[in-house]
Short mmCIF file of the C-alpha atoms (twelve columns), coordinates in Angstrom:
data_MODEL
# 
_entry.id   MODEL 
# 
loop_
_atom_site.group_PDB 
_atom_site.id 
_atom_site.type_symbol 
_atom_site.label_atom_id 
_atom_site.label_alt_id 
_atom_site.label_comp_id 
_atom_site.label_asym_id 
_atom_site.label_seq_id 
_atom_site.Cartn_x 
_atom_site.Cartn_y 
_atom_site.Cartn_z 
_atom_site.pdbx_PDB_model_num 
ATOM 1   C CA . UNK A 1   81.277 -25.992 28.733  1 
ATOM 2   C CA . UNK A 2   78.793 -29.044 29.042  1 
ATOM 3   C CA . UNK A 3   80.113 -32.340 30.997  1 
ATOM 4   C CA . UNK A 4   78.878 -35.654 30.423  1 
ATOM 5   C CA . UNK A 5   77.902 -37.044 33.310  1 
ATOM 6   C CA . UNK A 6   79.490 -41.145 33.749  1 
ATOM 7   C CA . UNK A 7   77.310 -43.963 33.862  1 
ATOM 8   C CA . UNK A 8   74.234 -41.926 32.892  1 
ATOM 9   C CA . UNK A 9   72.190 -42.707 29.449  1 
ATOM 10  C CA . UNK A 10  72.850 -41.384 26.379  1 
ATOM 11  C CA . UNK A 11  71.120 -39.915 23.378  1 
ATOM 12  C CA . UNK A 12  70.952 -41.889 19.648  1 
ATOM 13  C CA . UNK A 13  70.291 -39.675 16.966  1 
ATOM 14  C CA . UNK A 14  69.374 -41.868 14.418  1 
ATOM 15  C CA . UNK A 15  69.714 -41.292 9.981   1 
ATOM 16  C CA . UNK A 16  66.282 -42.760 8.783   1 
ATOM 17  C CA . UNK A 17  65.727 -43.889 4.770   1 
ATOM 18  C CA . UNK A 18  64.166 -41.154 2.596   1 
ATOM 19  C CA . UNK A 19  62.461 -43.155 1.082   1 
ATOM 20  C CA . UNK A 20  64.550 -46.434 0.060   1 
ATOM 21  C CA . UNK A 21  64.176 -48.976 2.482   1 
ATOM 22  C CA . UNK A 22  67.834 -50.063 0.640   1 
ATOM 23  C CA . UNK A 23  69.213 -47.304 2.608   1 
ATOM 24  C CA . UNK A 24  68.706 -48.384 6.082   1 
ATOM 25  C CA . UNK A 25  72.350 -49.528 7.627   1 
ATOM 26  C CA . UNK A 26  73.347 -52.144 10.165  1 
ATOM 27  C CA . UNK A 27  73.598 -49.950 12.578  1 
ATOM 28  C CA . UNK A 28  70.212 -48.367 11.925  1 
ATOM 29  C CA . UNK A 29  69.042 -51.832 12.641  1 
ATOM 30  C CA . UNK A 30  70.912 -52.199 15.781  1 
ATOM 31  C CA . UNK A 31  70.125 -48.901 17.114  1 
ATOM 32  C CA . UNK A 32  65.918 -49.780 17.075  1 
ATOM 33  C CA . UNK A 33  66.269 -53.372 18.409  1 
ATOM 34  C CA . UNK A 34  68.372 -52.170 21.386  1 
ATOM 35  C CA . UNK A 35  67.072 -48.924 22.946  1 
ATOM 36  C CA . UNK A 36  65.327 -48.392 25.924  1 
ATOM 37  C CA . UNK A 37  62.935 -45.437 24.634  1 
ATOM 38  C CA . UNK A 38  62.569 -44.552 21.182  1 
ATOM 39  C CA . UNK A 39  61.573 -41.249 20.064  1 
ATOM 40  C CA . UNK A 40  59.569 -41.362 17.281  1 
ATOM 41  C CA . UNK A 41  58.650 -38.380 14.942  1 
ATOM 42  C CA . UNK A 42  55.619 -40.753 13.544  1 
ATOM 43  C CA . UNK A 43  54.811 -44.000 15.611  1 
ATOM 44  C CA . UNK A 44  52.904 -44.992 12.736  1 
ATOM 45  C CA . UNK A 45  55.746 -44.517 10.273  1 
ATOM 46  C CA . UNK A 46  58.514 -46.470 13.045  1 
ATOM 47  C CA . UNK A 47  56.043 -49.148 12.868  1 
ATOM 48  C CA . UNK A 48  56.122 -49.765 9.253   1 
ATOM 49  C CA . UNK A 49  60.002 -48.723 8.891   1 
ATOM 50  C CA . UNK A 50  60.992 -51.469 11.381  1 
ATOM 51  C CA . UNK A 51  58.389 -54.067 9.838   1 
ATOM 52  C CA . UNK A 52  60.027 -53.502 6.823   1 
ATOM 53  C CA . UNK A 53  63.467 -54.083 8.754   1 
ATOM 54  C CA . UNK A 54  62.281 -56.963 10.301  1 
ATOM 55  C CA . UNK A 55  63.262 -55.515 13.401  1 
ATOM 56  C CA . UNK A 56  62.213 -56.516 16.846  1 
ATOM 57  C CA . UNK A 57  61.796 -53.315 18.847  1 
ATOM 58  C CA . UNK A 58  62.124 -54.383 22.648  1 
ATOM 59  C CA . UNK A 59  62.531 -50.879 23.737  1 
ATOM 60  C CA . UNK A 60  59.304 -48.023 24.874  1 
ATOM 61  C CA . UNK A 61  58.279 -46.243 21.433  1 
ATOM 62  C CA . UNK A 62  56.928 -42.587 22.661  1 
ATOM 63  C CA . UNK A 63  55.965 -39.983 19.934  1 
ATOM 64  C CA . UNK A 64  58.119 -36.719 19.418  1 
ATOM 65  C CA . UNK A 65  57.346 -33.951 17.072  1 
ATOM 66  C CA . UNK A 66  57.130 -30.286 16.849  1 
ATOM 67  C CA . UNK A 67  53.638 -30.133 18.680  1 
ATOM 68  C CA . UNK A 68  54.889 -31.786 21.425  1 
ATOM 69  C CA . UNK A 69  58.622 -31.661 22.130  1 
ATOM 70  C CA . UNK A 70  57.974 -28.992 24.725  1 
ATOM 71  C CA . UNK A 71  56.344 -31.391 27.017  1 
ATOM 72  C CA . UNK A 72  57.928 -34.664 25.881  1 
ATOM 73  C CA . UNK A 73  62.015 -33.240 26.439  1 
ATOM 74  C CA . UNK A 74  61.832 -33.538 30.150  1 
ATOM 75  C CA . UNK A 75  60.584 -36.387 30.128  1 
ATOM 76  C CA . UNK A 76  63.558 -38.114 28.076  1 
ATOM 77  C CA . UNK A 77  65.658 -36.319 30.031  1 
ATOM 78  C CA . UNK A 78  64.544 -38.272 32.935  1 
ATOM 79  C CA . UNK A 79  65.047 -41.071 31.151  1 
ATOM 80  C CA . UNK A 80  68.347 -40.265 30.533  1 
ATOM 81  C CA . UNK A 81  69.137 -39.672 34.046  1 
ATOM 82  C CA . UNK A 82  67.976 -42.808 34.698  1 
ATOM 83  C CA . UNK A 83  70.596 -44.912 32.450  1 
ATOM 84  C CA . UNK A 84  68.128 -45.265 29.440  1 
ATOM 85  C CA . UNK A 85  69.664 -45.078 25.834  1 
ATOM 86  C CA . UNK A 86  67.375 -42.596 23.888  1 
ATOM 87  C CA . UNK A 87  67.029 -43.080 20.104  1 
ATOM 88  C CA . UNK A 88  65.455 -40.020 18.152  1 
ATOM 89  C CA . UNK A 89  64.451 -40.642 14.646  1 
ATOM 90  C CA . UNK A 90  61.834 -38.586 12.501  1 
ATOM 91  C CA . UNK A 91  60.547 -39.320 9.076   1 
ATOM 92  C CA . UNK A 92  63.697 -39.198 7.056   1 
ATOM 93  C CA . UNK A 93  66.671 -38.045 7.326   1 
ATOM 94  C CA . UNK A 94  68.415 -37.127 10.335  1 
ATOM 95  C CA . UNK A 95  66.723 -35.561 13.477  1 
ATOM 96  C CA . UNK A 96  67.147 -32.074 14.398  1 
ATOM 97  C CA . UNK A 97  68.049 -30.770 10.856  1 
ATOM 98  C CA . UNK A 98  65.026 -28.653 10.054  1 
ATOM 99  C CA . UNK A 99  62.948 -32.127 12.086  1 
ATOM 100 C CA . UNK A 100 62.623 -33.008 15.835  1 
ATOM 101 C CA . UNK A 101 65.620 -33.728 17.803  1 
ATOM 102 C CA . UNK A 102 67.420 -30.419 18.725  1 
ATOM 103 C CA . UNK A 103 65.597 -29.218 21.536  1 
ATOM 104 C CA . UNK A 104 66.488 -33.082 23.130  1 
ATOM 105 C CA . UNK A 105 70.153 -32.564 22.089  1 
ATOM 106 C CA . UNK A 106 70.320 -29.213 24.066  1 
ATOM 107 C CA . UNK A 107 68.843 -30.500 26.800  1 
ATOM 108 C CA . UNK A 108 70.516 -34.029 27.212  1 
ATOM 109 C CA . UNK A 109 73.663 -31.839 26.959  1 
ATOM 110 C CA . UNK A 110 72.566 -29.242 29.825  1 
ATOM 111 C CA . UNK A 111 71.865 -31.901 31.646  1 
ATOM 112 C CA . UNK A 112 75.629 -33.876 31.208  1 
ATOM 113 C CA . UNK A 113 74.314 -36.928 29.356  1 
ATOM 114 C CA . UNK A 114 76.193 -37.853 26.186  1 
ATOM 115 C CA . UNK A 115 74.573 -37.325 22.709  1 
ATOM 116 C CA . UNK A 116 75.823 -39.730 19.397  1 
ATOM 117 C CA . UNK A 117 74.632 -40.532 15.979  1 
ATOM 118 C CA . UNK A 118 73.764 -43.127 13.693  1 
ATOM 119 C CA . UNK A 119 74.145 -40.596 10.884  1 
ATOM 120 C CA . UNK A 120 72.455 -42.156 7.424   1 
ATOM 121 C CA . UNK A 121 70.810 -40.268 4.709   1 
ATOM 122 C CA . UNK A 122 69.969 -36.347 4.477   1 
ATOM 123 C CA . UNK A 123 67.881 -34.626 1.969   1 
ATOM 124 C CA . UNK A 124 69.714 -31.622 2.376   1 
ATOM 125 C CA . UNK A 125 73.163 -33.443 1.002   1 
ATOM 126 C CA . UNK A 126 71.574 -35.476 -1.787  1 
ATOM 127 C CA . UNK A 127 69.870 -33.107 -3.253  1 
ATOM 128 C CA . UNK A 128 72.771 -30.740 -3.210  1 
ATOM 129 C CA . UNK A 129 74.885 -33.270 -5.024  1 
ATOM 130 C CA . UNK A 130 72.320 -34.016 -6.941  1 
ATOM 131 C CA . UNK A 131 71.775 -30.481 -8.284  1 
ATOM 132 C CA . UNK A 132 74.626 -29.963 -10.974 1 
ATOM 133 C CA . UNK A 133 75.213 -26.706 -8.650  1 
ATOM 134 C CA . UNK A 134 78.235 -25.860 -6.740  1 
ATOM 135 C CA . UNK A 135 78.678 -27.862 -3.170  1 
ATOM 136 C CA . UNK A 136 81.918 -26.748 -2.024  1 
ATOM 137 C CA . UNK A 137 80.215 -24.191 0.156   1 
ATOM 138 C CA . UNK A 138 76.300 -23.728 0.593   1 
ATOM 139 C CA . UNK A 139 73.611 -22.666 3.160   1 
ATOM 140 C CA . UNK A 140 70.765 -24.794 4.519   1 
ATOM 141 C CA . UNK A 141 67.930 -22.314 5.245   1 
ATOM 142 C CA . UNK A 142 65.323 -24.780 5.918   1 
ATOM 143 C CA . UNK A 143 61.633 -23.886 5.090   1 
ATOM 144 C CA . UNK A 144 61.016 -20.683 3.830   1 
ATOM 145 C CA . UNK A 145 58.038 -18.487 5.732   1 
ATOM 146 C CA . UNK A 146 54.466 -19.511 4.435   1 
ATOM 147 C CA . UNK A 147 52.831 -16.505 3.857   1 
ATOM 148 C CA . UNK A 148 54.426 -14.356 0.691   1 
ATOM 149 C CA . UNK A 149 55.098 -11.034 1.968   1 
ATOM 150 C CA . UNK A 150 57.185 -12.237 4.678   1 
ATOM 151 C CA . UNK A 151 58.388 -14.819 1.966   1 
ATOM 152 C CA . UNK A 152 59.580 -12.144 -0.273  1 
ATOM 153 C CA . UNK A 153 61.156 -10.501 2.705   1 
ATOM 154 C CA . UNK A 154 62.851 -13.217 3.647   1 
ATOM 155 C CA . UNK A 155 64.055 -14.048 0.249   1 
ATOM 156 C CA . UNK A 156 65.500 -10.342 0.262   1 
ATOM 157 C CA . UNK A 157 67.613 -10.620 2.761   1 
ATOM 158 C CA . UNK A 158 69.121 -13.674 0.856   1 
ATOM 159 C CA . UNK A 159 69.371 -12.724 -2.604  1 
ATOM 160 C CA . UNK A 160 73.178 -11.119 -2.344  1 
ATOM 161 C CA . UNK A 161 74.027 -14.353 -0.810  1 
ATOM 162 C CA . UNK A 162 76.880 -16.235 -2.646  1 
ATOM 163 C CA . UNK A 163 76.804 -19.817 -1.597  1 
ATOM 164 C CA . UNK A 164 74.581 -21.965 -2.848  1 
ATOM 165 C CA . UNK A 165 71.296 -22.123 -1.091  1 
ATOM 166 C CA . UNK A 166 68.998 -25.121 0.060   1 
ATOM 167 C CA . UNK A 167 65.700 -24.965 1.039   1 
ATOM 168 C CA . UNK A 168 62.631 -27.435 1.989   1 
ATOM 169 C CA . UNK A 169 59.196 -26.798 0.826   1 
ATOM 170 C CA . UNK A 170 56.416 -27.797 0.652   1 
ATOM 171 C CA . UNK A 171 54.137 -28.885 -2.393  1 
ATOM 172 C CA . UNK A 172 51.580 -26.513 -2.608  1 
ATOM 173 C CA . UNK A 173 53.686 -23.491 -1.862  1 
ATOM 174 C CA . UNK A 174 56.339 -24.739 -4.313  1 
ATOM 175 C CA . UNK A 175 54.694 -22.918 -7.014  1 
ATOM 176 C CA . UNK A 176 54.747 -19.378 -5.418  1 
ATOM 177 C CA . UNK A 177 57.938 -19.975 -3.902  1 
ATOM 178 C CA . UNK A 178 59.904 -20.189 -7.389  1 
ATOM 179 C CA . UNK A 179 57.626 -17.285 -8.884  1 
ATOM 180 C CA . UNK A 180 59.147 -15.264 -5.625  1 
ATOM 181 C CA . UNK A 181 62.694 -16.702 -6.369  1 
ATOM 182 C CA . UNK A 182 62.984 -15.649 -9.549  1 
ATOM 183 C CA . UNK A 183 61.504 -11.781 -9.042  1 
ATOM 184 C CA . UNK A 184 63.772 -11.537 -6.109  1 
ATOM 185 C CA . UNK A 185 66.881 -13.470 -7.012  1 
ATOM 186 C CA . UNK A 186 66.222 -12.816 -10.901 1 
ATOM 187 C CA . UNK A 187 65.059 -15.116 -13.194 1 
ATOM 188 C CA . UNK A 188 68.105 -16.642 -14.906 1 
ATOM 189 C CA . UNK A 189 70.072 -17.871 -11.579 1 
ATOM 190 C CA . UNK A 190 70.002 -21.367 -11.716 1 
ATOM 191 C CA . UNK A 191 68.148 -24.103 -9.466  1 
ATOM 192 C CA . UNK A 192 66.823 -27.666 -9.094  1 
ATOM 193 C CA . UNK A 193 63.714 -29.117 -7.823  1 
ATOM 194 C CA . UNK A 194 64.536 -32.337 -6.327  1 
ATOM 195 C CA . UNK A 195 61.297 -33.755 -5.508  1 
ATOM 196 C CA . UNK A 196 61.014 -37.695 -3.699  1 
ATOM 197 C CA . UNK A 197 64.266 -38.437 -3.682  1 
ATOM 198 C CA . UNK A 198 65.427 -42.212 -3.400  1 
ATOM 199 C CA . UNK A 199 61.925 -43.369 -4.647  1 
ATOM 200 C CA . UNK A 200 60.071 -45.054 -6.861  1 
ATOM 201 C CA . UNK A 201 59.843 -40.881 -8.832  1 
ATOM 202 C CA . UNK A 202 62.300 -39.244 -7.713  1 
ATOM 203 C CA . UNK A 203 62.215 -36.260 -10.174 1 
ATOM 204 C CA . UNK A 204 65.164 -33.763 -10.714 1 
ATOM 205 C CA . UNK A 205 64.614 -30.225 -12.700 1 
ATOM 206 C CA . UNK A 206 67.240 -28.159 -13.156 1 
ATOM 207 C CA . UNK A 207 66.795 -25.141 -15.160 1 
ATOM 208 C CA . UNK A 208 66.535 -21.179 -14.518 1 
ATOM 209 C CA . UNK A 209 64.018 -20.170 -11.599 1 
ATOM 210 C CA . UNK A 210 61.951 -18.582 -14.180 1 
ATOM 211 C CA . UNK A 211 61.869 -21.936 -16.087 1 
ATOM 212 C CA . UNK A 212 61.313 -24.001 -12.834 1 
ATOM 213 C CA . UNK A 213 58.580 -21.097 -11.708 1 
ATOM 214 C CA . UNK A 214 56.823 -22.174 -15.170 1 
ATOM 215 C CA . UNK A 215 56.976 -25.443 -14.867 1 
ATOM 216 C CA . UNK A 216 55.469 -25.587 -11.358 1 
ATOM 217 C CA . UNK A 217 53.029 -23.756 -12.543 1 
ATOM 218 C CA . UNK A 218 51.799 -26.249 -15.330 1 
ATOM 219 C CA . UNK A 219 52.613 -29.134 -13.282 1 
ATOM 220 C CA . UNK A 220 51.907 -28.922 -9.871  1 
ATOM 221 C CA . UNK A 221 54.750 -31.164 -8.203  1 
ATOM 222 C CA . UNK A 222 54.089 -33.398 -5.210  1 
ATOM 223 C CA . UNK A 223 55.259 -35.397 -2.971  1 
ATOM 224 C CA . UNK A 224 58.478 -34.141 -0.243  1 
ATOM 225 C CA . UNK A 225 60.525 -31.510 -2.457  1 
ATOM 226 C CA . UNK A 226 64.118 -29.849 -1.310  1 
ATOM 227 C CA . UNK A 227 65.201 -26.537 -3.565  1 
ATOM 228 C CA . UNK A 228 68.909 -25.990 -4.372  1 
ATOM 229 C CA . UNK A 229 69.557 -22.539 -5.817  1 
ATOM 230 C CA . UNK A 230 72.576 -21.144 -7.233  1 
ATOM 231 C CA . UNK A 231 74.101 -18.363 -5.091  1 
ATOM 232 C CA . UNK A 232 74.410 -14.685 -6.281  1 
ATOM 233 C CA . UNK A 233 77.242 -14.107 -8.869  1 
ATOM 234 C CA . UNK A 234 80.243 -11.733 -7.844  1 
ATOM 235 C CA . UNK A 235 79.513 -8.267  -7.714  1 
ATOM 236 C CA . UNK A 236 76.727 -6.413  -9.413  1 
ATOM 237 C CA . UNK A 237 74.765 -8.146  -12.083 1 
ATOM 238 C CA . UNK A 238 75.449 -6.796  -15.321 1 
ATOM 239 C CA . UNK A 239 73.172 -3.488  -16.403 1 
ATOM 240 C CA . UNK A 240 70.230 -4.825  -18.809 1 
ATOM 241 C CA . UNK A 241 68.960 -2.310  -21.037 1 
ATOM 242 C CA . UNK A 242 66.199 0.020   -19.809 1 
ATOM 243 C CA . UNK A 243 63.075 -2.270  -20.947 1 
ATOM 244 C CA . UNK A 244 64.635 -4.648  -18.932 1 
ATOM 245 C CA . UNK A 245 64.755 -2.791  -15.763 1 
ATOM 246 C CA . UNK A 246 61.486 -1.871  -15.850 1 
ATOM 247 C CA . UNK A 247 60.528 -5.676  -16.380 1 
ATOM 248 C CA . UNK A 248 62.387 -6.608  -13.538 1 
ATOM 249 C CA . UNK A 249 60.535 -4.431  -11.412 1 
ATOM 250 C CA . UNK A 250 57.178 -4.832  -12.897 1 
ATOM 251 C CA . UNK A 251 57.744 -8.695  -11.771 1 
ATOM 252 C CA . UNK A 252 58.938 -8.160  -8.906  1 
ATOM 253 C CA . UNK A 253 55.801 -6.119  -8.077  1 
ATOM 254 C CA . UNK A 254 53.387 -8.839  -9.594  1 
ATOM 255 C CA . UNK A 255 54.974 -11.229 -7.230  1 
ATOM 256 C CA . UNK A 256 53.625 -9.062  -4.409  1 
ATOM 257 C CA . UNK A 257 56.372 -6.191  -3.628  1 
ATOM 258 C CA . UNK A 258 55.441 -2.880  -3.511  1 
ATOM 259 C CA . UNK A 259 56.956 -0.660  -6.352  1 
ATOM 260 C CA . UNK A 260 59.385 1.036   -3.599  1 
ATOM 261 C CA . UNK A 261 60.573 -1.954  -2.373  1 
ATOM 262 C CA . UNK A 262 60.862 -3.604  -6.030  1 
ATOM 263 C CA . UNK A 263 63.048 -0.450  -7.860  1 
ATOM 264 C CA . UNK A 264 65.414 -0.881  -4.548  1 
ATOM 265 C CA . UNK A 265 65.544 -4.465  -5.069  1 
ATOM 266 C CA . UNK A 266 66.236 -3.974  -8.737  1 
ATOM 267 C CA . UNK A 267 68.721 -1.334  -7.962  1 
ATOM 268 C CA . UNK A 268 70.759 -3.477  -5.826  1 
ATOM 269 C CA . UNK A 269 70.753 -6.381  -8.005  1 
ATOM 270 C CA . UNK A 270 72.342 -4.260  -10.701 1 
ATOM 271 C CA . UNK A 271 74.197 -1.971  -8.688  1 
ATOM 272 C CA . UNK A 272 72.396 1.041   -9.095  1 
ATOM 273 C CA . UNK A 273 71.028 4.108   -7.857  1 
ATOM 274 C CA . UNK A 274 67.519 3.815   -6.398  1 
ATOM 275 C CA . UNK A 275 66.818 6.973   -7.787  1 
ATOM 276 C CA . UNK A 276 67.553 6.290   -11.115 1 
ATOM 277 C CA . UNK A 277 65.982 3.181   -11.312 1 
ATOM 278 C CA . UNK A 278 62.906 5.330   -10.125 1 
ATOM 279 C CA . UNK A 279 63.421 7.879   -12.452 1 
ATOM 280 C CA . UNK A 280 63.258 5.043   -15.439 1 
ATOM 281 C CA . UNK A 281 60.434 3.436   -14.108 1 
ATOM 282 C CA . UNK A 282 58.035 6.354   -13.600 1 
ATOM 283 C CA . UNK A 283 58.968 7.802   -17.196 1 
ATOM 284 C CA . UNK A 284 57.777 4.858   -19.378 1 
# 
């Protein structure tokens, strides 16, 4: 059980703009023109967000990101123990969901100092909402892995999953990543591509993954792109006919699988036997 420790500073996590300037609140506002140390995922990025505020920043702006967290945590924490209100904000969004900020959080706890919010937009909940795809329960799984074997792997161990699933990724792997989806998941569950969302093109595409695999493909989106994806339907999918089967598992193997790992894949999408799913493959 942590215990806050009286008198001591405390820890700001603070909800940045996506994109919108619009979306900044009051106490966004308040938060940067009245800490002692801000954390900043991007100095450079602070500096233009709080010029855009027209925001007076009287506090010390130190930069705190992935590379550098390791090193930069004690320090806050000693800034903490020294009364000073800490305010973490990274590039949109709010800290420590799949951005800088948890490793602080744990450690401003360990240490008995307080930790609040300033909570403000998340991509993770827009896009969601934005998707046309159930939201009453759903999984954030962050960024997928960057290389595609342990991609497909990955994706795997998530296809049988039923809630709705969100995902971040990045431009160029967008492409490959819905190609994966819809060998592993299949191609007809549904998704969106929310791509720059509160901006000047924001862009939503809903459709199958093998329609939003094809249309990355001839498009090549950019800009900062969060995936919603239907979760798996109850129970087995329903048994396509034989040419199907061995389609599904001829994608599944041009996306990358071997043809073991694709006919089990296949077989537990549909409920099958492995063996029989074998068995149809090797006699076409």
């Amino acid at each position: 059980m942590s215990r806050e420790t009286s008198g001591a500073g405390r820890v700001i996590l603070v909800g940045a703009p996506l994109g919108n300037i619009g979306d900044a609140s009051a106490r966004l506002r308040e938060v940067l023109a009245t800490a002692d140390v801000i954390a900043a995922e991007d100095t450079r990025r602070l500096a233009r967000l709080v010029k855009d505020l027209d925001v007076a920043v009287r506090g010390r702006v130190v930069s705190y990101f992935e590379g550098n967290d390791d090193r930069r945590t004690p320090e806050l924490v000693e800034a903490l123990a020294g009364g000073a209100t800490v305010a973490v904000i990274t590039d949109g969004g709010m800290p420590s969901v799949s951005d800088p900020g948890y490793r602080l959080v744990r450690a401003a706890l360990d240490a008995g100092h307080p930790v609040t919010a300033a909570p403000g937009p998340s991509a993770v909940t827009t896009a969601l909402a934005l998707s046309g795809l159930p939201s009453d329960r759903f999984v954030f799984e962050g960024f997928l892995p960057r290389t595609g074997s342990n991609r497909r792997s990955r994706l795997r161990e998530l296809a049988a999953e039923p809630r709705t699933l969100v995902f971040f990724e990045a431009p160029h792997r967008i492409t490959g990543a819905l190609a994966d989806l819809a060998a592993t998941f299949g191609a007809d569950r549904p998704g969106a591509v929310c791509r720059e969302l509160t901006k000047t093109y924001e862009e939503i595409r809903r459709g199958t993954l093998a329609e939003l695999a094809e249309w990355a493909a001839a498009g090549e989106p950019r800009g900062e792109i969060t995936l919603v994806v239907g979760g798996a339907p109850a129970g087995p999918a329903e048994r396509p006919d034989d040419d199907e089967l061995r389609a599904a598992v001829a994608r599944r193997e041009a996306a990358g699988d071997s043809r073991r790992d694709a006919i089990q894949a296949v077989a537990d999408q549909y409920g099958l036997k492995k063996r029989d799913v074998y068995s149809l493959v090797h006699a076409s």
